[in-house]
Structure formats: C-alpha cells, structure tokens
DSSP file (Angstrom, degrees, kcal/mol; ACC not computed):
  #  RESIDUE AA STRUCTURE BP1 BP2  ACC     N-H-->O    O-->H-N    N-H-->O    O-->H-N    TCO  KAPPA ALPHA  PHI   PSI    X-CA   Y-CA   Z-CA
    1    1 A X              0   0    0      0, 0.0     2,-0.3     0, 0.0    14,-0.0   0.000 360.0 360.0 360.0 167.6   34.0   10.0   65.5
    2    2 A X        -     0   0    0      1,-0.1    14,-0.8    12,-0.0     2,-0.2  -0.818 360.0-111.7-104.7 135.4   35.9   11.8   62.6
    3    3 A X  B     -A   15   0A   0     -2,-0.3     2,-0.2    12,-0.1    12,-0.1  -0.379  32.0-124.8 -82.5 144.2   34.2   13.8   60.6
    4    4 A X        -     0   0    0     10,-1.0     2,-0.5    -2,-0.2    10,-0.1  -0.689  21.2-135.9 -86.6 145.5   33.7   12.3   56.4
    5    5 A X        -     0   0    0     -2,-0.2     2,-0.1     4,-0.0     4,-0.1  -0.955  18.2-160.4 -97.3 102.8   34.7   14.3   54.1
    6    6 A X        -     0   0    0     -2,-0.5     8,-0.0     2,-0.3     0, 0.0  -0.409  29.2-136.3-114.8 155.2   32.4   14.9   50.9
    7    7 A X  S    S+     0   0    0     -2,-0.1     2,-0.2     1,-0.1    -1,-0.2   0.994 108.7  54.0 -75.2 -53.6   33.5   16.3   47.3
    8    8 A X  S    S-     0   0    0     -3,-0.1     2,-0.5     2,-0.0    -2,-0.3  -0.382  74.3-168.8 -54.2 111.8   29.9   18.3   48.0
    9    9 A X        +     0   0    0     -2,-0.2    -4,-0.0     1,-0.1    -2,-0.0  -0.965  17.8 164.7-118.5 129.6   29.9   20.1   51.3
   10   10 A X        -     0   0    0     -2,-0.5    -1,-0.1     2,-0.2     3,-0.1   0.043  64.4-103.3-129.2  10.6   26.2   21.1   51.7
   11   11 A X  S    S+     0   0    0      1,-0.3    -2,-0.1    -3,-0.1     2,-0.0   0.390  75.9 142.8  69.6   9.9   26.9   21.7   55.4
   12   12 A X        -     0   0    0      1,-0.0     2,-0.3     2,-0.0    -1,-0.3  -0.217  54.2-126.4  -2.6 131.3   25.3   18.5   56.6
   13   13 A X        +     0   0    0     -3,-0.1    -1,-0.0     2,-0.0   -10,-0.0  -0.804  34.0 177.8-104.0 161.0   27.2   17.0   59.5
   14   14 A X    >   +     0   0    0     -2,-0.3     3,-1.1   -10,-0.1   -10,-1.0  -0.651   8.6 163.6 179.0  42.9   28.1   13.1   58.5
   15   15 A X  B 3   +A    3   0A   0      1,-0.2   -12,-0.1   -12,-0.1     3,-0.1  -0.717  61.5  26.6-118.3 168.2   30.0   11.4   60.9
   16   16 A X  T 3  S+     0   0    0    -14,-0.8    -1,-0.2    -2,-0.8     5,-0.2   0.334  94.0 126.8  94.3  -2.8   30.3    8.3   61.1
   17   17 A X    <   +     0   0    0     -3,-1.1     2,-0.8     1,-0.3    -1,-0.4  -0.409  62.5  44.6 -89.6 177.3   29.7    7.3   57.3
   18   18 A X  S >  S+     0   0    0     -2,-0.1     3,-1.0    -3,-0.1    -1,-0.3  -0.819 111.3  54.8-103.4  44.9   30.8    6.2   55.9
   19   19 A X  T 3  S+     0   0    0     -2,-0.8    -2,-0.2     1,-0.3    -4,-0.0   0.367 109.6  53.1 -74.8  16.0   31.7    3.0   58.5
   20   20 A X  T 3  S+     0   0    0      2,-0.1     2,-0.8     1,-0.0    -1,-0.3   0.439  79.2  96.9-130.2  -5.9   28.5    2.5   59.2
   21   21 A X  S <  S-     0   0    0     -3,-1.0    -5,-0.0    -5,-0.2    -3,-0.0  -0.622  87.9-101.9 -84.9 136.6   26.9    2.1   55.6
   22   22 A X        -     0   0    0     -2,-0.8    -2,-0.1     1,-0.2     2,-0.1   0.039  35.3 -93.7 -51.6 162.2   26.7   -1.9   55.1
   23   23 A X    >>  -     0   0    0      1,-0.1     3,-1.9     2,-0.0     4,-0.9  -0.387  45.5-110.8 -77.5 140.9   29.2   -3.9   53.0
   24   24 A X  H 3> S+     0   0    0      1,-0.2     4,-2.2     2,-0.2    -1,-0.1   0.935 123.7  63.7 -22.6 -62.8   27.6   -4.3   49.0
   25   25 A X  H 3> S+     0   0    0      2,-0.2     4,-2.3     1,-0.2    -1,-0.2   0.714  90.9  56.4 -44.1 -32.5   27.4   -7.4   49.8
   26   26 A X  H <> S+     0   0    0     -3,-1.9     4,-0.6     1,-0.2     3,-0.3   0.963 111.6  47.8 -39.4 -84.2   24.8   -6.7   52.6
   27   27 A X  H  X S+     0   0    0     -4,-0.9     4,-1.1     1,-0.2    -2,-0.2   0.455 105.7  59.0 -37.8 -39.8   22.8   -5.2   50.1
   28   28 A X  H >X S+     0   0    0     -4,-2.2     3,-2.6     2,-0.2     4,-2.4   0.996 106.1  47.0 -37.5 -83.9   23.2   -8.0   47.6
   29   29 A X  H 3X S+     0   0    0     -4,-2.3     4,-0.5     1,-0.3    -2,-0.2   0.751 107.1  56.8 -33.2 -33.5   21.8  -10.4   49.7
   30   30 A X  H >X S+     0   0    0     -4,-0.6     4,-0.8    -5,-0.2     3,-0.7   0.855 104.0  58.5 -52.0 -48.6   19.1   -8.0   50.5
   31   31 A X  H <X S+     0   0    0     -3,-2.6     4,-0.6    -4,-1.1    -2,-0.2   0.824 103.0  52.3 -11.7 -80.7   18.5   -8.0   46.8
   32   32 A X  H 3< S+     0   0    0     -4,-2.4     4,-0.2     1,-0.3    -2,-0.2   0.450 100.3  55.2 -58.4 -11.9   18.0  -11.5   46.7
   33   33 A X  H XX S+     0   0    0     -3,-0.7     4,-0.7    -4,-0.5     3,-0.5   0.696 109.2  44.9 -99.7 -22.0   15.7  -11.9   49.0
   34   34 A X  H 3< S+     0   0    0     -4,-0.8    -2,-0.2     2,-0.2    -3,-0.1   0.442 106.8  68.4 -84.7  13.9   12.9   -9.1   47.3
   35   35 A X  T >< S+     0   0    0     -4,-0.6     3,-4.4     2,-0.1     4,-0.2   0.830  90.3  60.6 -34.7 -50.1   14.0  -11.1   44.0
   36   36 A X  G X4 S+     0   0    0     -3,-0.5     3,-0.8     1,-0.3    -2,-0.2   0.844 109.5  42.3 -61.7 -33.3   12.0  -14.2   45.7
   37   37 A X  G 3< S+     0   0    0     -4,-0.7    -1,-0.3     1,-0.2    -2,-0.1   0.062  83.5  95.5-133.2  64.7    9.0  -12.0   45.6
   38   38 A X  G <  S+     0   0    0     -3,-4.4     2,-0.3     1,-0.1    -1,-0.2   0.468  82.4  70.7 -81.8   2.0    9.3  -10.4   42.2
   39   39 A X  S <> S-     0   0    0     -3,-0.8     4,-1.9    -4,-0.2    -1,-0.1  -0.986  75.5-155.2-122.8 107.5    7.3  -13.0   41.4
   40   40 A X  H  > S+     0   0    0      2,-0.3     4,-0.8    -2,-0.3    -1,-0.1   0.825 100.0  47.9 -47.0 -56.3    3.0  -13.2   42.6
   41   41 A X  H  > S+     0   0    0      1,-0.2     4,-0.7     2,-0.2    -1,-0.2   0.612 108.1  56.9 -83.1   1.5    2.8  -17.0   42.5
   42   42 A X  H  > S+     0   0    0      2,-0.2     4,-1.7     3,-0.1     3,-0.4   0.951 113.0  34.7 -99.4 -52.1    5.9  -17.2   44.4
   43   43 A X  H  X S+     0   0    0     -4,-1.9     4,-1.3     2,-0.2    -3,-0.2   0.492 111.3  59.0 -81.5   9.3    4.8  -15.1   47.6
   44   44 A X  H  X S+     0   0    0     -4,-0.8     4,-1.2     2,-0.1    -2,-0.2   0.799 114.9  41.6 -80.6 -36.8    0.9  -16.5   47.3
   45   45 A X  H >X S+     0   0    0     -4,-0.7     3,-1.6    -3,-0.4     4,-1.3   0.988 122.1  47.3 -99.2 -80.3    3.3  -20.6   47.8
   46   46 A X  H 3X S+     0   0    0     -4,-1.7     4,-2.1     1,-0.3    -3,-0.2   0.661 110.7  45.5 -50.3 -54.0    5.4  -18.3   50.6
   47   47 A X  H 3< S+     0   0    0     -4,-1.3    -1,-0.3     2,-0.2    -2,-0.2   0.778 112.4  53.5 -50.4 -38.6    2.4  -17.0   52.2
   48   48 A X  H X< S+     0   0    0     -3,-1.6     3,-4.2    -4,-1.2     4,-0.3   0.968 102.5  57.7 -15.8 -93.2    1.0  -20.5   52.2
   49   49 A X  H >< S+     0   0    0     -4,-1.3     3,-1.1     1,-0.4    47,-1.0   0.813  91.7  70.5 -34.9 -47.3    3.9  -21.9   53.8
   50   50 A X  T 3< S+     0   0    0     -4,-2.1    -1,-0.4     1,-0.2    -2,-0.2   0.552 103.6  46.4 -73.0  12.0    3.6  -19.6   56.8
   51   51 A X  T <  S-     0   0    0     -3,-4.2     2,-0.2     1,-0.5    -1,-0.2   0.526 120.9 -18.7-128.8  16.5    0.9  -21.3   57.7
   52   52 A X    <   -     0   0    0     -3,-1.1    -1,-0.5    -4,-0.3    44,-0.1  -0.754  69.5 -84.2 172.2 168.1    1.1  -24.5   57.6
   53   53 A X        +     0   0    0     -2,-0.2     2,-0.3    -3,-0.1    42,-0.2  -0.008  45.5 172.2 -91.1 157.7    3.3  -27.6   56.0
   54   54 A X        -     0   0    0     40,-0.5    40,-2.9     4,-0.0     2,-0.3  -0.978  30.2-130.5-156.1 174.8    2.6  -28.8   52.6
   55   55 A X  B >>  -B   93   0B   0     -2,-0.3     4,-3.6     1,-0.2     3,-2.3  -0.832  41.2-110.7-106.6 156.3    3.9  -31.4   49.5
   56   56 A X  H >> S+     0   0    0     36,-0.8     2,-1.5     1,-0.3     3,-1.4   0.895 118.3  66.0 -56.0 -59.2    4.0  -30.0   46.2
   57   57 A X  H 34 S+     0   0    0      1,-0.3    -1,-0.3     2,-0.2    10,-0.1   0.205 105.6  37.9 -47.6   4.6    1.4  -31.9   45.4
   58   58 A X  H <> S+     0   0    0     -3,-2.3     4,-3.4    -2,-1.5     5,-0.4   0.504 115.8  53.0-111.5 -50.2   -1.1  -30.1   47.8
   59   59 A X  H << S+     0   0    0     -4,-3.6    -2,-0.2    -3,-1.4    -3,-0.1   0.431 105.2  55.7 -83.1  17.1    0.4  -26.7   47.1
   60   60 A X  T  X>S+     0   0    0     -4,-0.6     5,-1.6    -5,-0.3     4,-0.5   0.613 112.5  45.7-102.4 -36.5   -0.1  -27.4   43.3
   61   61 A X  T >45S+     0   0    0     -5,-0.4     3,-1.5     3,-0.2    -2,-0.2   0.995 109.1  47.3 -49.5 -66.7   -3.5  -28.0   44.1
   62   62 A X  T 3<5S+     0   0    0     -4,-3.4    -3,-0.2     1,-0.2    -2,-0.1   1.000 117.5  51.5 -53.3 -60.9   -4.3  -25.0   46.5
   63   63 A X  T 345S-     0   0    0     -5,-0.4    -1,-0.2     1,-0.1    -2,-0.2   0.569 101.8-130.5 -65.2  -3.6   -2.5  -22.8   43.6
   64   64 A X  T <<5 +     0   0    0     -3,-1.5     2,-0.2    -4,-0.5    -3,-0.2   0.913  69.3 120.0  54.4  46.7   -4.4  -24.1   41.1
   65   65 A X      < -     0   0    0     -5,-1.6     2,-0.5    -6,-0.0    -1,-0.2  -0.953  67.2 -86.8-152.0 164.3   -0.7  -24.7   39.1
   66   66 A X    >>  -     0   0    0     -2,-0.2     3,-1.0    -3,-0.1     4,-0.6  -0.537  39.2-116.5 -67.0 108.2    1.4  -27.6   37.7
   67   67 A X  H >> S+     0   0    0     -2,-0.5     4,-2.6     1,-0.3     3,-2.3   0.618 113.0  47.9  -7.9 -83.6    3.7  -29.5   40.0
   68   68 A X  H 3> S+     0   0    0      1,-0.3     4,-1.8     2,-0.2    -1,-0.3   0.970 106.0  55.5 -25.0 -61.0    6.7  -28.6   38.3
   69   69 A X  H <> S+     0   0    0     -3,-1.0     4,-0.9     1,-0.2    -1,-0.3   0.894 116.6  38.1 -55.4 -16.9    5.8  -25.1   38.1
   70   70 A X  H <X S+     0   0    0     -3,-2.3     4,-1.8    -4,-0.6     5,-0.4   0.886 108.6  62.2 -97.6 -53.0    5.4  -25.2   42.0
   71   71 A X  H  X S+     0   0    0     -4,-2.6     4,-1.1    -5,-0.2    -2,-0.2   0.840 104.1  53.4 -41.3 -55.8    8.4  -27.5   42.3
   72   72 A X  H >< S+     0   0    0     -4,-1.8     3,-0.6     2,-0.3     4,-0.4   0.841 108.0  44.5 -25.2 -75.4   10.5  -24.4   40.7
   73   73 A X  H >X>S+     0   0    0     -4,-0.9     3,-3.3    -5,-0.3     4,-0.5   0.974 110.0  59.3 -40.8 -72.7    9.5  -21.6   43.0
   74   74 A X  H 3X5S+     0   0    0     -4,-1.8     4,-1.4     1,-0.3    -2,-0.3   0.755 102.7  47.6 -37.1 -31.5   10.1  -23.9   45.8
   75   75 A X  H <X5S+     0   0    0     -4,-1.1     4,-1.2    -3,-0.6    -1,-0.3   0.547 117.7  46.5 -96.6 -10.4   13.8  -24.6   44.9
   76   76 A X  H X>5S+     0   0    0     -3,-3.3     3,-2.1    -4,-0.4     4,-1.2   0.751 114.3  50.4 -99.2 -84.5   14.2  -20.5   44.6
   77   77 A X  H 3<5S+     0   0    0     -4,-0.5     6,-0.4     1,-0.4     5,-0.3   0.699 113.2  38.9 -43.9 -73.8   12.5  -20.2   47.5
   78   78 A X  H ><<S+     0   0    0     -4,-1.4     3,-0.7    -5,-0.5    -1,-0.4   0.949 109.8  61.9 -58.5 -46.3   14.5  -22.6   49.4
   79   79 A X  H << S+     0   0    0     -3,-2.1     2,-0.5    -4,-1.2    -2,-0.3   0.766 105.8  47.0 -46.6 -32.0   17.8  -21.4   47.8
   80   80 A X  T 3< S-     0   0    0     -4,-1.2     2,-3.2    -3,-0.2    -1,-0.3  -0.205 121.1-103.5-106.4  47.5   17.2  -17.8   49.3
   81   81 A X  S <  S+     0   0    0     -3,-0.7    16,-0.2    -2,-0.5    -3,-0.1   0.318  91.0 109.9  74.1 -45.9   16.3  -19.1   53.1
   82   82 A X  S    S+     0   0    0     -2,-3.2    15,-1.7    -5,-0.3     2,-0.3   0.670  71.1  28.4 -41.1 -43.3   13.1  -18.7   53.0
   83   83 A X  B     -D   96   0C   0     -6,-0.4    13,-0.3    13,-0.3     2,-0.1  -0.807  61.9-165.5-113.3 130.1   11.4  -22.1   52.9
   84   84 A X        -     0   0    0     11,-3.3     2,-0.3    -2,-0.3    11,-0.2  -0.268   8.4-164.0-110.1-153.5   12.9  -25.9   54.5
   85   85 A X        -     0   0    0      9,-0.2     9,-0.2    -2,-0.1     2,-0.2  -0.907   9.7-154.4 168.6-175.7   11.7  -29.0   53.9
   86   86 A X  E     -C   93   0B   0      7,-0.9     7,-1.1    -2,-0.3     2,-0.2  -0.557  17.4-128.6 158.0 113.6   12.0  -32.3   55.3
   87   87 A X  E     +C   92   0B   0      5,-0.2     2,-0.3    -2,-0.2     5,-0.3  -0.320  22.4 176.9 -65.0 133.5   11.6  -35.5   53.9
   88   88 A X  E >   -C   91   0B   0      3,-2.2     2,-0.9    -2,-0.2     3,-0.7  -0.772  69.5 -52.2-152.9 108.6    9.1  -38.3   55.5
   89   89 A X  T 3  S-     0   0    0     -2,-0.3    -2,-0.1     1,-0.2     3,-0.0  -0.756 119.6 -17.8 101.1-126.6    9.1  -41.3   53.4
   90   90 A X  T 3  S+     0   0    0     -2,-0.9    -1,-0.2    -3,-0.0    -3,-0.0   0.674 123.8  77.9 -67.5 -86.8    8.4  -40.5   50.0
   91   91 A X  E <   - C   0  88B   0     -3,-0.7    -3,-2.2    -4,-0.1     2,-0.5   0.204  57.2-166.7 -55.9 169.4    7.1  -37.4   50.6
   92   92 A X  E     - C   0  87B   0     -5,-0.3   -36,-0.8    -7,-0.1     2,-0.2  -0.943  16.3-166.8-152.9 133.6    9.0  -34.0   51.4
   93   93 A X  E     -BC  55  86B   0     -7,-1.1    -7,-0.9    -2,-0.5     2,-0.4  -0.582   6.1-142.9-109.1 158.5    6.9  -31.1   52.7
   94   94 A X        +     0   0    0    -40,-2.9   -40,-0.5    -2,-0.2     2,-0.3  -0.971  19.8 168.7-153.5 141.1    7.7  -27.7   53.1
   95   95 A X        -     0   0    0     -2,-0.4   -11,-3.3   -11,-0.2   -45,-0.2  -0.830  46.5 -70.9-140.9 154.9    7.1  -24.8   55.5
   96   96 A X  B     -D   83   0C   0    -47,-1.0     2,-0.4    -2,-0.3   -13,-0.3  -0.511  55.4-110.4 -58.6 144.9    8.5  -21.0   56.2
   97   97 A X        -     0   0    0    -15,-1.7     2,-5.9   -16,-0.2     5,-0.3  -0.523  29.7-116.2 -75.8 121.3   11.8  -21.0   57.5
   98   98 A X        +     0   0    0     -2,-0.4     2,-0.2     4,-0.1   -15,-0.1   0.036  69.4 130.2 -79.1  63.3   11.9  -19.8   61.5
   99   99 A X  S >> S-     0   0    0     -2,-5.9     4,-0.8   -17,-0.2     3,-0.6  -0.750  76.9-118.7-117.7 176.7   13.8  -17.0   60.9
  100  100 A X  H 3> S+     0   0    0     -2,-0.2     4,-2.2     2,-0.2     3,-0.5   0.908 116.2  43.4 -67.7 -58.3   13.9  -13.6   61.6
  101  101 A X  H 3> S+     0   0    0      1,-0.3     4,-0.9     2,-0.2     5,-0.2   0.560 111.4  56.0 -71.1  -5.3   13.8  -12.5   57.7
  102  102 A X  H <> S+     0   0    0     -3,-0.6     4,-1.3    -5,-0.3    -1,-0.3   0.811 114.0  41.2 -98.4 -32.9   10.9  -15.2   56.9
  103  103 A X  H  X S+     0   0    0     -4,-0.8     4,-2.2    -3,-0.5     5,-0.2   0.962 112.3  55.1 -76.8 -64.5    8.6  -13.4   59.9
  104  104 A X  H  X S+     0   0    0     -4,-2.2     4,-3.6     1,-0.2    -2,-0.2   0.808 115.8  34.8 -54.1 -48.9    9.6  -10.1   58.7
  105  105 A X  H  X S+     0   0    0     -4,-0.9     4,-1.7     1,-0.2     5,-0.4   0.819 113.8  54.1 -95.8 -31.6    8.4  -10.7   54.9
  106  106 A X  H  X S+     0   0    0     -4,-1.3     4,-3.0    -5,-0.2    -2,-0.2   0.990 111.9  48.5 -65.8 -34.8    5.5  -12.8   55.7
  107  107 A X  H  X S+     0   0    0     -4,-2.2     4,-4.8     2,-0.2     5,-0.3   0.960 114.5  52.1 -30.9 -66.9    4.4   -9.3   58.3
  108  108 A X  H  X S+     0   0    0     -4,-3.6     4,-0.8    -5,-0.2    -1,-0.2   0.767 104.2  45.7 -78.2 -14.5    5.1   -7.5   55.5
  109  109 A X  H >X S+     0   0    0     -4,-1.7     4,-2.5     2,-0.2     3,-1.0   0.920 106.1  67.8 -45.3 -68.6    2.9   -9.3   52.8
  110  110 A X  H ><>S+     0   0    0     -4,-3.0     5,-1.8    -5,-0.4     3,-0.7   0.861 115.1  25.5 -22.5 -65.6    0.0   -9.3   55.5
  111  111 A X  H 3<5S+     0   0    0     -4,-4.8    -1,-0.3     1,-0.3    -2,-0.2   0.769 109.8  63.4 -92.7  -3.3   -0.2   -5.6   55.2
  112  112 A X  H <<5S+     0   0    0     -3,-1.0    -1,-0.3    -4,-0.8    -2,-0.3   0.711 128.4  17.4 -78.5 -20.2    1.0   -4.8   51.9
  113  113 A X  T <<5S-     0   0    0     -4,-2.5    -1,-0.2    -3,-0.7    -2,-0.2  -0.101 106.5-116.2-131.2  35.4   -2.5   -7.1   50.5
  114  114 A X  T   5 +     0   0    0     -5,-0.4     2,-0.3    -3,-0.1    -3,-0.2   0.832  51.1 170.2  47.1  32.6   -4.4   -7.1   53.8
  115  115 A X      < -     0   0    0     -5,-1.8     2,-0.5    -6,-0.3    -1,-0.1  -0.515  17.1-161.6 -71.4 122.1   -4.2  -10.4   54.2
  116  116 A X        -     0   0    0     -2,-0.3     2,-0.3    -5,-0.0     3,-0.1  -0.951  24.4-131.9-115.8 137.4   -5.6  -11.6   58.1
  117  117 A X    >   -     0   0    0     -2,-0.5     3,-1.5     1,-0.2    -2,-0.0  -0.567  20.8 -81.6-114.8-178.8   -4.5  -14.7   58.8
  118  118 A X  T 3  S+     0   0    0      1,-0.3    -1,-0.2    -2,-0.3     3,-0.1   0.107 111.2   8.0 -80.5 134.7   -6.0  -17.3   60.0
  119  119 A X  T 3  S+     0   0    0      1,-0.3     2,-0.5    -3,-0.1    -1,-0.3   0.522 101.3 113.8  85.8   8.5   -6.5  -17.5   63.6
  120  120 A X    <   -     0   0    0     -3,-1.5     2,-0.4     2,-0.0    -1,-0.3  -0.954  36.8-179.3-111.7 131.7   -5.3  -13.8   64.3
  121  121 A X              0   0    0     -2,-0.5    -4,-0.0    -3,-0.1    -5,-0.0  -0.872 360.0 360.0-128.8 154.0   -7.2  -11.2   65.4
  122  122 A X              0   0    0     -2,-0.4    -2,-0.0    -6,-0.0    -1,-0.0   0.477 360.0 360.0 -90.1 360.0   -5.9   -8.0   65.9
C-alpha cells in the first residue's frame, strides 16, 4: 500500500488511510442510530421490545406514558431500523428488528445499566 501523505509528519506510519476510513455517510447513519437513544423513554420501549412483542397500548401501559407519546418513539424507532411491526387485525404489535445493529444496542444497553434479562444467566 502507498504510503498517505500528511501536512503534519509526526513520523507515524499511515498506510492505507486514508481508503480505509468509511464514507461520511457511514458515519451519518451511525449517527442516527445513537440519535434513537438520545432519548431514556425511547431505549426503556427499545429494551422492551427485545423481549417480547407488544401494542402501543400495552407498552403505554408498562411505561407508565400516553399512547401517542409511545406511538411517537415507535415511528423514530421504526424509521432508524430498529423496531418492525406487523399488523393482525386491528392491532399492530411491535418487536426488535433481527438484525445485527438491534442485537448489538440492545447488548450494549444490558451493560451500560446492568440490566439482566429475563431468562439469562450468565
């Protein structure tokens, strides 16, 4: 690989930069998903969700907040990937998305508030 060439040379070798730092965009997106939990009552309804399906009306309950206000955080929530849904009936439930980055931030809630959850033992 060809060595990068820095206005600072601090004698650090560098190759491979800078093709290997991700496009902005990467990083946007990256962005967007720690937006979704700039917010407390928005990864306590995330956390939720990873374990087990719900309607707003059940997760307005458990959260001790207004249906609309939960309905809200769900639609950011669902907009960034996180969350799916799925209609039956009437109702429409919602659960963690089975993806890589929904595993990954629910992991990392666990141990950022020491959360254990239910049925896991370490």
């Amino acid at each position: 690989m060809e060595k990068c060439s820095l206005p600072h040379d601090h004698g650090q070798q560098i190759e491979g930069f800078p093709e290997q730092i991700p496009a902005p965009e990467d990083f946007q997106t990256a962005a967007e998903i720690f937006k979704q939990l700039g917010d407390g009552n928005r990864i306590r309804i995330f956390w939720l969700l990873c374990h087990c399906e719900e309607c707003v009306i059940n997760i307005s309950a458990l959260m001790d907040m207004s249906s609309p206000a939960v309905s809200h955080h769900l639609r950011q929530l669902k907009a960034s990937g996180l969350i799916v849904s799925q209609r039956s009936g009437k109702e429409v439930y919602y659960k963690a998305a089975d993806t890589e980055t929904a595993q990954l931030l629910h992991h990392i809630i666990e141990q950022l508030v020491k959360i254990i959850c239910p049925g896991f033992s370490p």
